[in-house]
N, C-alpha and C positions, 0 to 999 in steps of 0.2 A: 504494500500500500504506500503510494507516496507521501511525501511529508507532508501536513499544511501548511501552507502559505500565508502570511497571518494577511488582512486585508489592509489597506489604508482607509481608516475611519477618517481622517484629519479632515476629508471635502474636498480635498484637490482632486481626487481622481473624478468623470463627468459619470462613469456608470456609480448610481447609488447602492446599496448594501440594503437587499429584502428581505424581510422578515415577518412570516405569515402566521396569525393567531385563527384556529377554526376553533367557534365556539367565545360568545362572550357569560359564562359561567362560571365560578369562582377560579377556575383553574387558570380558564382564557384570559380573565380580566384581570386578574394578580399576574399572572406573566406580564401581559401589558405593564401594569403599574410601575413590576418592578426593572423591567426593560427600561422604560423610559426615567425611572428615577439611575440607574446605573450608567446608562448609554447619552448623558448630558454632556458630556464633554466630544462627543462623537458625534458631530451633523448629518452625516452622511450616513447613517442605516434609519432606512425609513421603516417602521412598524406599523404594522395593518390587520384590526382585527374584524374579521365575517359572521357576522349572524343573522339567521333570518328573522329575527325582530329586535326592534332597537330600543332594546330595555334590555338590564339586567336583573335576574327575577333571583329574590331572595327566597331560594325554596324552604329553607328550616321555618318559615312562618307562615306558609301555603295555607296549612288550617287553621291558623287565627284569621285570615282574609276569610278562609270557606263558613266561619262558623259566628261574622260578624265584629271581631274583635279589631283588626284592622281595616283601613281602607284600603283599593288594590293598588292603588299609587306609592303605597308608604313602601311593599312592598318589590315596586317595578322601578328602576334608576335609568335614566337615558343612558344609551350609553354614548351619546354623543356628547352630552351635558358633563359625563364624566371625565371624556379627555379633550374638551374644550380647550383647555392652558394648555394642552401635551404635545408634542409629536407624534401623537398616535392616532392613526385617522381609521376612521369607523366605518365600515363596509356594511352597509345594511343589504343582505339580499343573502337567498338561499342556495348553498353549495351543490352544484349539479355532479359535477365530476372532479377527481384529485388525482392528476398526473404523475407522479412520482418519476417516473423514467425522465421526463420534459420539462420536469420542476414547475408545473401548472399547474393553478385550481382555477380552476370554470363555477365561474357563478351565474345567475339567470341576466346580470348585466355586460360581463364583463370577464376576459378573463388575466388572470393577474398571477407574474412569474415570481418565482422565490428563490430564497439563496439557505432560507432557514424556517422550517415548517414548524409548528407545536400544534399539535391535533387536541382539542380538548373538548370534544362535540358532544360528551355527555351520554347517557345513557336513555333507552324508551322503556315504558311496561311490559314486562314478560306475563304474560298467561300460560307458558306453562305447556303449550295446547288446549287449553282449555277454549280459544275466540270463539269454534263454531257450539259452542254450548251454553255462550252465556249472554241473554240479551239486556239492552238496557243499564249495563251499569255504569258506574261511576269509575275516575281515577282521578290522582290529582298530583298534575307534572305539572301544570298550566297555570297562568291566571287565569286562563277561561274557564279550566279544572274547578278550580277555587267557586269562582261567581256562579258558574252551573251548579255547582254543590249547596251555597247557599241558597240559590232560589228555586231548587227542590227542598228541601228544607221547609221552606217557609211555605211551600203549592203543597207539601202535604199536610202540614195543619191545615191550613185553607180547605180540603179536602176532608179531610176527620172532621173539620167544623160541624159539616154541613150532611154526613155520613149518618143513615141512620140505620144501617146493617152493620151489626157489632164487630162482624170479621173482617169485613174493609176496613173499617176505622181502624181497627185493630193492625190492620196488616199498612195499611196507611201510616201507622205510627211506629213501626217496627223498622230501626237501621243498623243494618246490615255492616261491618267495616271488617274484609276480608285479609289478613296479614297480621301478626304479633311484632313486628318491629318495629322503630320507634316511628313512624310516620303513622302506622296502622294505632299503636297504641294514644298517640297521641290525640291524631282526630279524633279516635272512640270518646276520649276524655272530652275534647272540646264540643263533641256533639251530645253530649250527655249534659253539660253543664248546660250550653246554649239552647235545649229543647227545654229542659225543668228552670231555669232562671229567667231567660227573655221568653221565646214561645210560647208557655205557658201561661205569664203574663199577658199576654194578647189574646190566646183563644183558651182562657181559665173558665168560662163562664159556660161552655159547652163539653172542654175534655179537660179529663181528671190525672193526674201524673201517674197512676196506676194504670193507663194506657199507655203510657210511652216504654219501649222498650230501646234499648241500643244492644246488640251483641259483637263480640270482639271474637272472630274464628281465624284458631292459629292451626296450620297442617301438624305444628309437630306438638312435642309435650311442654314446653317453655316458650314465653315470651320474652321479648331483650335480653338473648343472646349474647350479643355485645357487652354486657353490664354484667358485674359480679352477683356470684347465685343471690346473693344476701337481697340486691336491689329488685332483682327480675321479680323473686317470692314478693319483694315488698309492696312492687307495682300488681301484682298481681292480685293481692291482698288487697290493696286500693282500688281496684276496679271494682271487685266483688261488692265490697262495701259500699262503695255509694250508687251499686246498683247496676252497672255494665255485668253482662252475663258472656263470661269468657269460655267458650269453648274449645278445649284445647282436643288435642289429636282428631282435628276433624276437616278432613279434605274434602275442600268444595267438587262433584261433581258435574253439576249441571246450575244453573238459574235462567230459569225460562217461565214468559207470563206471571211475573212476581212470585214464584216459588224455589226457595232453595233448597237443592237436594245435596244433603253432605253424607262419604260413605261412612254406614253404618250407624245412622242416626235418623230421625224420624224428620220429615221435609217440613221448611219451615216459610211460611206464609210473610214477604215483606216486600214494599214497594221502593225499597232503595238497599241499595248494593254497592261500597265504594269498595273498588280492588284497591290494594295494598299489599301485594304480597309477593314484590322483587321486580328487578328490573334487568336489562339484558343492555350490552353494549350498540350503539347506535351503528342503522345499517350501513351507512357510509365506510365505517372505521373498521366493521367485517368484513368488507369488500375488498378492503387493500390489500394486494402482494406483500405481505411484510406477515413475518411469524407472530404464531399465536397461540395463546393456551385455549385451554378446552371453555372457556366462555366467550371468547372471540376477543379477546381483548390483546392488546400488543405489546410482546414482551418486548421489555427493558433492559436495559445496562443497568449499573448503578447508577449511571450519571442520568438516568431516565430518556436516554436517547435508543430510538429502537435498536433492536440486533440483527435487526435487515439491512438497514440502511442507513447511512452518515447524514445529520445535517436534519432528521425526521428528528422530532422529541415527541413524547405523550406526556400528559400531567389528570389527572385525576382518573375517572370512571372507566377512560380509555387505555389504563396504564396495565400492566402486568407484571407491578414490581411488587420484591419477596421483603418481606422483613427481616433482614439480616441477623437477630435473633430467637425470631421466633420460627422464620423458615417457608413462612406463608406468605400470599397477596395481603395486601394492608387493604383495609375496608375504606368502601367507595363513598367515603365521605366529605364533608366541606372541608374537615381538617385537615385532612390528607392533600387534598386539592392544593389549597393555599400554601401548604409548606410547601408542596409539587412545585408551584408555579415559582416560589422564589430559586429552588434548585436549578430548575432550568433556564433560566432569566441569569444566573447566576455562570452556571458552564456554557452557554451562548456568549456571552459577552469572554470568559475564559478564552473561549476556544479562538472568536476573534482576536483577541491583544496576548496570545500565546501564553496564557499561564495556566496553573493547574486546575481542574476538572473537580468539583466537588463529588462524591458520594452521598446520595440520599440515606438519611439513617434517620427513621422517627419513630420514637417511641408516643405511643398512641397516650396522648394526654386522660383520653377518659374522656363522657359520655355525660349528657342532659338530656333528662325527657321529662315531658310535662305532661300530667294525665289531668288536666280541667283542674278546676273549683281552686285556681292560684294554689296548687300542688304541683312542685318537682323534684323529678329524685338528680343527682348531680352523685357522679364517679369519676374521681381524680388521682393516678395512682390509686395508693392506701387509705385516701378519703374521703367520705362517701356523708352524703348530708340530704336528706329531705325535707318535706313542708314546705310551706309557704317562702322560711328564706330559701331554701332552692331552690322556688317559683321566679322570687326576683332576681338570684342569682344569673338563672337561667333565661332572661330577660336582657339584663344587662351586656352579660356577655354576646348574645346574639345580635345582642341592637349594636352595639361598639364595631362590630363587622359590618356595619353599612355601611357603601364609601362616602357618603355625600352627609356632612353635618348634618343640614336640617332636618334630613330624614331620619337621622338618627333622633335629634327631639318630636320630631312628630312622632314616631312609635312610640318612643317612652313616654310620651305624654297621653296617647291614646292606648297604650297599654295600662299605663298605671289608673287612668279615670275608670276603665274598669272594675276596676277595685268598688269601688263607691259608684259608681252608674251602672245604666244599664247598655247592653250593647245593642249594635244599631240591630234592628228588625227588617230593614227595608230591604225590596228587591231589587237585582241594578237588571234592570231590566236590556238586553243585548237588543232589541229590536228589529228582530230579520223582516217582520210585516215592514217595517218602516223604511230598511234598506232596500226592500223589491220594490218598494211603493215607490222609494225616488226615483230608481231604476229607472220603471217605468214612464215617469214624468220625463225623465232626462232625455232617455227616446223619443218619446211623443215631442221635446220641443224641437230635438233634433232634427227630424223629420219634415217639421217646417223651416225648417231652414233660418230658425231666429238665432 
């Protein structure tokens, strides 16, 4: 293999130094960060991140938006507002194809060449096989995830209001949240809280909190895995208690025309169904020529640069790197992400001005999960704290990860008024009647030629 050539950064040379971010998700958008905080002294490597929407979505609080507790905006950051001051310019559009041999990605505008790839496109919902058997339900990767999820929520009280067949209503008030890890446990919580505290204030006068039911179905015998036995039992305990009916070792078979059929268990009548129960590498990132372990994900070096090819990185969901002492993949989470992102940001800019190469090595800090009623459990190393303060704790720390100040006071402020208020009840209504309806108009004046 020949030597590298280190580049000239200094701007005298006329060809500039490209550097391509797919994916603006904590991995992408921390690469960027730390790129352009590193690469100041260097004019001449231009950095460019692609996503197909120009927001970056704070997913660890998806189900505080789904269940009323934030607005979707607290949660969604331009991501063009974000590197406004930077060198870092914001490719809004969706990645069609990634050349590797050509050093090209093809977007639906444009296509644009590289000199230094970081893949960090994130992960979609695995079913499992399960798609052709389950209709109708819920997931939540999305803001739209989120907003859909609330405004069924609030259509089926609306519905039980007005129900005067005991098993509709009943099955009408019955939510389903399929998955034991911390997303599945979490929304269980948030929608437990939000039906018996808000919703039931508004339609109290027709249904009785002895009709609401919420169940939490794990495939295996534990919930929060990730979390030492001590927290998993604890959360589990806490579910029970304030009323979430957790089902463990029960795999979803089927859900069709509002009935869930789990094996080995008697079919259960419910008009919402939100999956939660794992995710799979995004298709783009299975496609590529470059080796892969058995979940499709692209192994690594130490340095998080692939083992196929020079000059490729991956950083978070897309990564296939092992724990150095424990032996295994490190879990696909924010934290991993963001430490990801500065590693690689960190041997890019190495590999440019010829110095050494870091080795990724994290020891996994530990775990927050919040299960409703301002209850969280927090695992850190050796220790381990629940209630209420590791509600806040678990607050604080999430909210300090927002990149943009004021968003960071808007959640804490609309976080903490929950405490003492109540949380919004309103529908945000998407309005597709209204966007055919323009449509249409738009035609019709077209047409005449105004």
């Amino acid at each position: 293999m020949a030597e590298f050539q280190p580049k000239d950064l200094s701007g005298s040379q006329e060809k500039p130094y490209r550097i391509l971010i797919l994916g603006a998700g904590f991995g992408g958008l921390y690469t960027a960060v730390y790129l352009d905080r590193f690469l100041k002294k260097h004019p001449n490597v231009w950095i460019t991140v692609i996503d197909r929407r120009n927001y970056f979505l704070f997913t660890p609080m998806l189900h505080s938006t789904a269940t009323g507790s934030l607005e979707p905006r607290y949660i969604a950051h331009s991501v063009r507002k974000i590197f406004r001051r930077t060198r870092v310019h914001a490719h809004i559009g969706e990645v069609r194809n990634i050349d590797l041999q050509n050093k090209i990605v093809r977007t639906e505008h444009r296509d644009l060449p590289f000199d230094d790839l970081v893949i960090s496109l994130g992960s979609e919902t695995n079913f499992y096989g399960l798609e052709s058997r389950l209709e109708n339900i819920f997931t939540l990767k999305s803001l739209k995830d989120a907003s859909a999820i609330n405004n069924h929520l609030i259509r089926m009280f609306e519905k039980a209001y007005w129900e005067e067949d005991s098993e509709a209503r009943r099955a009408a008030l019955t939510f389903v949240v399929v998955g034991g890890g911390p997303t599945g446990v979490e929304l269980a919580g948030e929608i437990h809280e939000y039906a018996h505290r808000e919703l039931l204030r508004d339609f109290g006068r027709r249904i009785s909190k002895d009709e609401i039911r919420v169940i939490l179905v794990e495939a295996t015998g534990k919930i929060l895995p990730s979390l030492p036995e001590k927290l998993s039992l604890e959360a589990l305990d806490r579910l029970r208690k304030i009323g979430i009916e957790v089902i463990l070792e029960g795999r979803l078979e089927e859900y069709r025309k509002g009935v869930m059929s789990l094996s080995g268990k008697p079919p259960i009548r419910a008009e919402t169904l939100v999956w939660a129960a794992g995710v799979r590498t995004n298709p783009l990132t299975a496609g590529l020529p470059l080796e892969k372990d058995g979940q499709n994900r692209i192994r690594v070096k130490g340095t998080l640069e692939s083992l196929s090819m020079e000059h490729v990185w991956v950083v978070g969901d897309n990564a296939s790197c092992l724990n150095p002492w424990e032996g295994r993949p490190y879990p696909p989470t924010a934290q991993t992400a963001v430490r990801q992102a500065r590693t690689v940001a960190q041997n890019i800019v190495a590999r440019l001005t010829r110095k050494p190469e870091k080795i990724f090595a994290h020891n996994h800090v530990g775990g927050f999960v919040s299960i409703g009623d301002n209850y969280a459990l927090l695992s850190a190393k050796q220790f381990t704290l629940s209630g209420i303060l590791g509600w806040f704790l678990w607050n604080l720390v999430y909210i300090h990860k927002l990149p943009i100040i004021r968003y960071r006071l808007f959640s804490t402020f609309g976080l903490f008024l929950k405490v003492f208020f109540e949380r919004a009840t309103t529908e945000i209504d998407l309005c597709p009647e209204y966007e055919e309806s323009s449509r249409e108009v738009t035609e019709s004046v077209g047409s005449r030629g105004v």
